[in-house]
N, C-alpha and C positions, 0 to 999 in steps of 0.2 A: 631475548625477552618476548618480542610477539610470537617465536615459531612455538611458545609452549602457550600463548593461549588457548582456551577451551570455548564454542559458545554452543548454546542448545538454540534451533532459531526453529521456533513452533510455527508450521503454517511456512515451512521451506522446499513445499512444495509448487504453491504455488506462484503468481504472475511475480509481484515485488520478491517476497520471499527467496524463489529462485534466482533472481538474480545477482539477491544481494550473497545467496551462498556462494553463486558463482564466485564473485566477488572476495569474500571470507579465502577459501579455495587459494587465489591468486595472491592473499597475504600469507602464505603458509601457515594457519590457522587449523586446528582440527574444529571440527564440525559436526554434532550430532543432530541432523534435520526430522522432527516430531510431524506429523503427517497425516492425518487419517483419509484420506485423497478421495476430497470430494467431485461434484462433477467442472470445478473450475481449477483443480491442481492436477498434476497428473506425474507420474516417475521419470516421465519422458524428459522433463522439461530439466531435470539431471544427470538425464543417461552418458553426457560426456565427463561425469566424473565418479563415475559409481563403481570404478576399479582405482582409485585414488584412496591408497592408504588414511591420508587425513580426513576419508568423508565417513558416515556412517548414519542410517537411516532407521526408522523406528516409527511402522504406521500405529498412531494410535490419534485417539480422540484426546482433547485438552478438558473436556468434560470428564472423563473417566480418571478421577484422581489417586484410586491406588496406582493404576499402571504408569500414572505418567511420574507419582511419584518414584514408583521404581527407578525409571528408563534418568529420571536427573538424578536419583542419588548414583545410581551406578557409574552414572558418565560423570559428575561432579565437574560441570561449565564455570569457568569465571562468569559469564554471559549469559542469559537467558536472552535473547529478544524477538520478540512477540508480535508475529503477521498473523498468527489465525485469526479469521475474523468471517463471517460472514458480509458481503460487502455491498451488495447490488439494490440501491433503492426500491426499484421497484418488484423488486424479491422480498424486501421488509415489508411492501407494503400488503402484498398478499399473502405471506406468510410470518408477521413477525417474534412468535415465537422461536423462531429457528435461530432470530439475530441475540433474543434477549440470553437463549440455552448458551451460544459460544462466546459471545463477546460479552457479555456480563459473568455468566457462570465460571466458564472458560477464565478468564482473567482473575477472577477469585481463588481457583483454584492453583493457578503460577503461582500467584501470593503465601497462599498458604502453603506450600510446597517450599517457596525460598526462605520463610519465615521459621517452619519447621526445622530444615536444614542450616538454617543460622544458630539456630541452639545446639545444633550437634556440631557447631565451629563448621561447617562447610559454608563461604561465604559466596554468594553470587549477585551481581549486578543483574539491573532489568532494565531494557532497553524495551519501553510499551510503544510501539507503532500505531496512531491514530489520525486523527481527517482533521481538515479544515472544516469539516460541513458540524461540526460540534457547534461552532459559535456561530449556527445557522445565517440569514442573509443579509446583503447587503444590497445598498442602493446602487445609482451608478459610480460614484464615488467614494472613498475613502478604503481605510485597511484594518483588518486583525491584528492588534496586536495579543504577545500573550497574557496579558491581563484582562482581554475583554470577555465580558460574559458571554459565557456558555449561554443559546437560545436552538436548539436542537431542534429541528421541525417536521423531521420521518423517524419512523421506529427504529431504521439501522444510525443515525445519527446519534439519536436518544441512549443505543445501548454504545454507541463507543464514548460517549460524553460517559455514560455513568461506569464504564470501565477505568477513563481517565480520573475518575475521583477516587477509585478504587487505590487505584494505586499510587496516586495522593497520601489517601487516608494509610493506607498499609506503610508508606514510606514518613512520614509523622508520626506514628504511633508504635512502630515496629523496627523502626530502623533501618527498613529494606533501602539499600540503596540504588536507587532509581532515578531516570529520564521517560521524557513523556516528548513524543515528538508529532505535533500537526501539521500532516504535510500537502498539499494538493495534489490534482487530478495525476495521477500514475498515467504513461504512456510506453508502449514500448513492444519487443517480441512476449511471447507468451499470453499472452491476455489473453483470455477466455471472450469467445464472440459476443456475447452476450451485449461486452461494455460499447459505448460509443463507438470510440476509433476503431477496433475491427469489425463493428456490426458495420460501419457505414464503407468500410474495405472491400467484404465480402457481399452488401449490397448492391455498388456497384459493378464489382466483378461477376456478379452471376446475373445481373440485369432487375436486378430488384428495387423498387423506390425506399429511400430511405425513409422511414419516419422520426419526422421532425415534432418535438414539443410545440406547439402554439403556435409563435412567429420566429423561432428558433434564434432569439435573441436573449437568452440566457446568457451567463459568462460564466466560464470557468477559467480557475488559469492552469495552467500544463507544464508538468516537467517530465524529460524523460527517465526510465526508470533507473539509466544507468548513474546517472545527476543524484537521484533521491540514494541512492544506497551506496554514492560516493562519502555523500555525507553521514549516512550513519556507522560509514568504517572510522571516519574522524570521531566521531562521539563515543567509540568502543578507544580511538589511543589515545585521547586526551576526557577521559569520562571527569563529571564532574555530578555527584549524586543530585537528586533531589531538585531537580533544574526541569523548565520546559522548553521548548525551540520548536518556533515556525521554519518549516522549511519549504519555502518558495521558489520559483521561477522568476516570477513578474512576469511572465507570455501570459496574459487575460485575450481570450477567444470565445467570440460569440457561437454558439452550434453551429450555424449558419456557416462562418468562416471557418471552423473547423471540416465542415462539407466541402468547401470551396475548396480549401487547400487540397484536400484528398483526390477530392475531382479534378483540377486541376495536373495532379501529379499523374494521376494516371491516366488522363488524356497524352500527358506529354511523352510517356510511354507507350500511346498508341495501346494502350490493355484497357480503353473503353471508347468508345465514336458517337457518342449520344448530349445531347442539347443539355445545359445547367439544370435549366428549369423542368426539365423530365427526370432529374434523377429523385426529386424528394417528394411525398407528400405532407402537408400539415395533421398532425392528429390533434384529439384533446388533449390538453396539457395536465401535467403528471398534479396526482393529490398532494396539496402543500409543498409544490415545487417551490425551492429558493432561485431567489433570481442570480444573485450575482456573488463569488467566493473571490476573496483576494488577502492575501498574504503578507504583509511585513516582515520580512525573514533581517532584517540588519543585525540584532544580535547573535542569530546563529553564523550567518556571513560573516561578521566582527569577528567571535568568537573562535568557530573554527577554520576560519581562512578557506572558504569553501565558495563557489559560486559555480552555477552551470553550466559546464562548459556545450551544451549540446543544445544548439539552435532548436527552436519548433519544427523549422522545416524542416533541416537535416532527420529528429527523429522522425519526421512522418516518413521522411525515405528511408530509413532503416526499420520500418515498421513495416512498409510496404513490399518493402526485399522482401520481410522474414515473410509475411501471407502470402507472398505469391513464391515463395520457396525459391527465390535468391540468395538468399541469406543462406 
């Protein structure tokens, strides 16, 4: 029964995406990964399975709706599920139209695309990948669950919230049968340097100071990437439509302690010899930074019998391997 599934997984090029193909791949799953490879995706981050009969690739924009309709009626996926996104705070903040074009636009057009093809009886599920940072911040205490309100507070947050009601509204009114999953901070190989964990990898490796938001006592909480798209392989075999899921960790980590631990590891590797307090400097703090994201994942954990198997630390060392080309 699984080795005939189908899934189309937009945005399979990139950091989570890729791995989760990998992943798909490893269920004998056929695969068609949608793509338009931008500067944070790359072909490479596939190249070990691009002679595997069950893969098959297809660069296009999720904006551009004739061709993407083509490329899913011709493959006709049980699955759709949806990593394109624009994703980098402070990329929203300087350019937010680019986040409103893919992650709003973009998610409109899957819709109508699976909506379409539900009239012509081709039936597929949507599996929408989106953030904690929807139900914008928190204090030092307490948690997300998924009924708390949506308060979005950057323009990449604002377009994944309103993608989330997209597909909402599409799965109420149209019948799309859909899941909506809020997951926290992604860690792992591939990541494009831009994000935290490998800006402050390659800041210390090249002798750079890192910059720190404010007093770099933010929180986030962290799971590795391979954790996050363990569980969205559970939610593709036991799917259950029209449902949401927190998917958490519970590792809550200050910037700060996320510097430490890195620093630390690579001291202990002897791949840096320099003092804590020279490795960072403080900047000004980001436009309507939220302070603090934390997760209640118990019904997705209840539910699909899933829980992280992969320590913080352990992935900061297999995140470490992979930048410094261990891995």
């Amino acid at each position: 029964m699984e080795s005939k599934i189908k899934i189309c997984v937009t945005g399979g090029a990139g950091f989570i995406g890729s791995s989760f193909v990998l992943n798909a791949i490893k269920n004998h799953w056929e695969v068609l990964v949608v793509d338009k490879l931008t500067y944070a995706s790359s072909g490479n981050h596939l190249s070990q399975i691009e002679k595997n009969p069950l893969f098959k690739f297809a660069k296009e924009d999720i904006c551009n709706f004739e061709n993407l309709h083509c490329i899913v009626e011709n493959f006709k996926p049980n699955f759709i599920v949806n990593f394109a996104a624009e994703s980098h705070v402070d990329n929203s903040i300087e350019n937010p139209k680019a986040f409103l074009d893919t992650n709003i636009y973009g998610t409109y057009n899957i819709l109508e695309i699976i909506r379409k093809l539900k009239n012509e009886n081709i039936d597929i599920c949507l599996i929408h990948v989106s953030t904690d940072e929807v139900y914008g911040s928190l204090p030092a205490d307490g948690l997300f669950v998924e009924d708390s309100q949506y308060r979005p507070n950057s323009p990449y947050s604002a377009s994944k919230a309103a993608s989330d009601h997209l597909v909402r509204a599409w799965s109420k009114t149209y019948g799309i049968p859909s899941v909506v999953t809020n997951c926290c901070n992604n860690f792992g190989p591939r990541q494009h340097r831009e994000k935290l964990i490998p800006k402050i990898i390659y800041s210390l490796l090249n002798s750079q100071k890192v910059p720190v938001y404010s007093d770099g006592k933010n929180v986030r909480e962290w799971i590795f990437v391979d954790d996050h798209n363990a569980g969205l392989i559970k939610i593709i075999k036991n799917f259950k439509p029209l449902t949401r899921y927190n998917i958490g960790s519970g590792f809550e980590k200050t910037n700060m302690q996320v510097l430490k631990e890195i620093y630390t590891q690579l001291a202990e590797r002897k791949l840096i010899s320099i003092d804590f307090q020279s490795t960072y400097i403080n900047v000004q703090d980001r436009l309507g930074h939220d302070f603090r994201y934390a997760l209640d994942s118990t019904s997705f954990r209840t539910e699909m019998d899933w829980y992280p198997e992969t320590s913080f630390e352990k992935g900061i060392s297999i995140t470490i391997d992979y930048y410094t080309g261990s891995l």
